[in-house]
C-alpha angles and dihedrals in degrees: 000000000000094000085074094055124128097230120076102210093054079051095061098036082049090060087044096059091042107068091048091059103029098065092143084060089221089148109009094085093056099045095038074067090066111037093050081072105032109137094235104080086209082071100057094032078058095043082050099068093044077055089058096051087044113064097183127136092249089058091049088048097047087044090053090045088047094045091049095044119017111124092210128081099210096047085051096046089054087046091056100047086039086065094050083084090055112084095197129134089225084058106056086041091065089039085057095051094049095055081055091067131082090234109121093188088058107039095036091081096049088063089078099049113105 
């Protein structure tokens, strides 16, 4: 499948075209998974915005497990402003714990959120 590619950028177009033939989501949990780790931050970043159009409690869960461990500052900043569309507890509760970091990247998104 194109989610083992070597190439990064057929990985994340790969993601993309996924989630416009796949609307039964036979295949798109499992792949959204992977893609949520994969090592190119294009890829998350990528998975990231299918996140945003699927407010399901695995996407909540995958964005709070990127926004808590993600080693890259881009890919955490998009997490953060990615939650702001879920309306969760859970998810105010990781937001809040983020502003109580010292991560700028992080917290800087969540400054628009109102």
């Amino acid at each position: 499948m194109a989610t083992d590619d070597e190439s990064s950028f057929v990985r994340a177009a790969a993601v993309s075209a996924l989630v416009k033939i796949d609307s039964e989501e036979q295949y798109l949990p499992q792949v959204l998974e992977k893609t949520a780790v994969d090592p190119a931050p294009d890829v998350r970043l990528e998975t990231i915005n299918v996140f945003k159009e699927r407010n399901n409690e695995q996407s909540q869960n995958l964005l709070i497990e990127i926004l808590r461990d993600d080693e890259d500052v881009r890919v955490r900043g998009r997490a953060a402003e990615t939650l702001g569309f879920f309306p969760d507890d859970k998810v105010v509760d990781a937001l809040i714990e983020t502003l109580d970091e010292q991560d700028f990247f992080r917290s800087f998104p969540l400054s628009g959120i109102t």
